[in-house]
N, C-alpha and C positions, 0 to 999 in steps of 0.2 A: 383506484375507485372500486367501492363495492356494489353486488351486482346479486341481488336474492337471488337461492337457489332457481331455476326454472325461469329467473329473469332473461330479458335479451341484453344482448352485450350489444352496447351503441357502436358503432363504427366508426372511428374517432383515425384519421391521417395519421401516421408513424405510432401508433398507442397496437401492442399487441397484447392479448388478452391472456390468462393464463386460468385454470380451474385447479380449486385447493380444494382438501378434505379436511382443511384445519380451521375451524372457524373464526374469526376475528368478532371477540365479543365487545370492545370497546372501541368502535371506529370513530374516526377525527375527520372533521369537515375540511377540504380543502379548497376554497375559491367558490362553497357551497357543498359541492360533493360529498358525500362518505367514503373516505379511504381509511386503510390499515395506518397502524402507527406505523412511525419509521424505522423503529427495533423490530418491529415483524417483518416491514420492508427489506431490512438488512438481511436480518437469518433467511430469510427466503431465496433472497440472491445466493449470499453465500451456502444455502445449500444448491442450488440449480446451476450458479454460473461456474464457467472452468475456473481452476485457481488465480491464472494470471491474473482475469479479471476481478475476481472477489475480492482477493483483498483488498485492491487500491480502495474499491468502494467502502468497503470497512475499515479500513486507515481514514476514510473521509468524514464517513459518518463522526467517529472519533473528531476530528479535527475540528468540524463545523458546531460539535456539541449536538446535534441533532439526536445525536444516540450516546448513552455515558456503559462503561462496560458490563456496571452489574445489571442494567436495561435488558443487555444483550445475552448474560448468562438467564436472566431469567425467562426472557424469550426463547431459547436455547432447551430450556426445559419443555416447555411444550410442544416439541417438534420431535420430541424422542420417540424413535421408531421409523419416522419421515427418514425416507431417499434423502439420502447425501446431508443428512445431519452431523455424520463423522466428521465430515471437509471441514464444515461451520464450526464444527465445536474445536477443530485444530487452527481453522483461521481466525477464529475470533481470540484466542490464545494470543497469536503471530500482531492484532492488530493493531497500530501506535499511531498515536496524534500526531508526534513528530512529521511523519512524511508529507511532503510537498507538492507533489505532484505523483502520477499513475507511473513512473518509469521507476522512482524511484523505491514505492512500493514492488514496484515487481523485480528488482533490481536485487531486493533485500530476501525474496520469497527465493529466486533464482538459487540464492547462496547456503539458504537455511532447507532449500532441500537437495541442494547438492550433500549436506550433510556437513555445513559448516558451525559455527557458533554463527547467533544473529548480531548482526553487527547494529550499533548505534548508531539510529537516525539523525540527521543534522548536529554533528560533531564539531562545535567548536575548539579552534586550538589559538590559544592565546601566546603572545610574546613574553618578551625577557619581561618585562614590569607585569605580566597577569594581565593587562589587556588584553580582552577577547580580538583575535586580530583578523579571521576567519572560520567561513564554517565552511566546513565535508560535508555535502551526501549524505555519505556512511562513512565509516571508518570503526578503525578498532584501537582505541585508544592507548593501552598500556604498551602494545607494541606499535604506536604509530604507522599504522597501515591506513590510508585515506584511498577510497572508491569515490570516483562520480561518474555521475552521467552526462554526455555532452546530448544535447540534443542542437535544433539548428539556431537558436539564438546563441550559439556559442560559436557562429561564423561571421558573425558579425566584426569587426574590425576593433573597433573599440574594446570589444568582450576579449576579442584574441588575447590585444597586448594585458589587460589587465587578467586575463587568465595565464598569460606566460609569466608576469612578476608574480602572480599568486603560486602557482609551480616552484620558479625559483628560490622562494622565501622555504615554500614549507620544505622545500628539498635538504633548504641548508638546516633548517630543524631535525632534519633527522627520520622524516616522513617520507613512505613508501605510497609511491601514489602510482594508482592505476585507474584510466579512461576509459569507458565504453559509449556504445554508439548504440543507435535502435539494431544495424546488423547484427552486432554481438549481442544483445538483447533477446533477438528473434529467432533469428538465424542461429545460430552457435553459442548458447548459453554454456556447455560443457569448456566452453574455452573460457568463460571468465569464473567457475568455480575452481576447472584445475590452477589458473592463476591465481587465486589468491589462497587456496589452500598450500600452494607452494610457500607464499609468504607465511602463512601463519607456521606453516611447519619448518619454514629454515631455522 
């Protein structure tokens, strides 16, 4: 929502207000309201929020169409100069529709600044006939290296066994697969860059 200069800022439950020196000349009605586009929306996160966070948000805006990329480079131009425009103009580089969910963005950001290659989001690997037969996460296709994330609907019983025949299949393919969890996510991210840079470099 916008708020003229010297206006009051309403007091709105979970809504925190923030003051720009960038002026939003073409604001969009939302529910009535005047708010920022959602390319301004974006670059603004992505210059103020920490990494982990931004990108998922920028992987989404991408997903949902809300925002298309040249949107966001030319939003990007008007912020030059602006605090933490560097981050934006590197995350907005980083950011793919492919991704799925926030872990999985941050999954991919973890690896590309460990200093890896970025790996491809939602990696399909098809069977003997070219049937698409599953998708990765990530993974790094020419050398079949497949990353995912487990989060908790992957304790599920049903998901178990159909994630152990899914293991076993791509195993016999020839794929190198590696799981993480929110711990290694959060906690120990150093341990899933040195792992898979071990793969790419064997």
């Amino acid at each position: 929502m916008i708020v003229p200069a010297g206006g009051r800022v309403p007091q709105i439950r979970g809504v925190v207000a923030h003051q720009s020196v960038l002026a939003v000349p073409d604001p969009v009605l939302v529910a009535g309201l005047p708010c920022a586009p959602a390319e301004r929306c974006a670059v603004d996160l992505a210059r103020t929020l920490p990494r982990m966070d931004a990108l998922p948000f920028l992987d989404l805006c991408l997903r949902t169409g809300v925002c298309r990329p040249e949107e966001l480079c030319a939003e990007l131009a008007r912020h030059a100069r602006l605090r933490g425009v560097g981050q934006a103009r590197q995350l907005v580089r980083l950011a793919d529709p492919r991704a799925e969910c926030r872990q999985e963005s941050q999954l991919r950001l973890v690896l590309i600044d460990g200093g890896l290659p970025a790996p491809e989001p939602q990696l399909w690997v098809p069977d003997e006939a070219g049937f698409l037969r599953y998708r990765l996460d990530l993974g790094y296709r020419r050398l079949r290296i497949g990353i995912e994330y487990d989060g908790l609907s992957h304790l599920d019983r049903d998901r178990l066994r159909h994630d152990r025949t899914r293991m076993n299949w791509l195993s016999a393919q020839g794929w190198r697969m590696r799981h993480y969890t929110a711990l290694d996510l959060y906690h120990h991210p150093s341990r899933i860059t040195t792992q898979i840079a071990a793969l790419l470099h064997a």
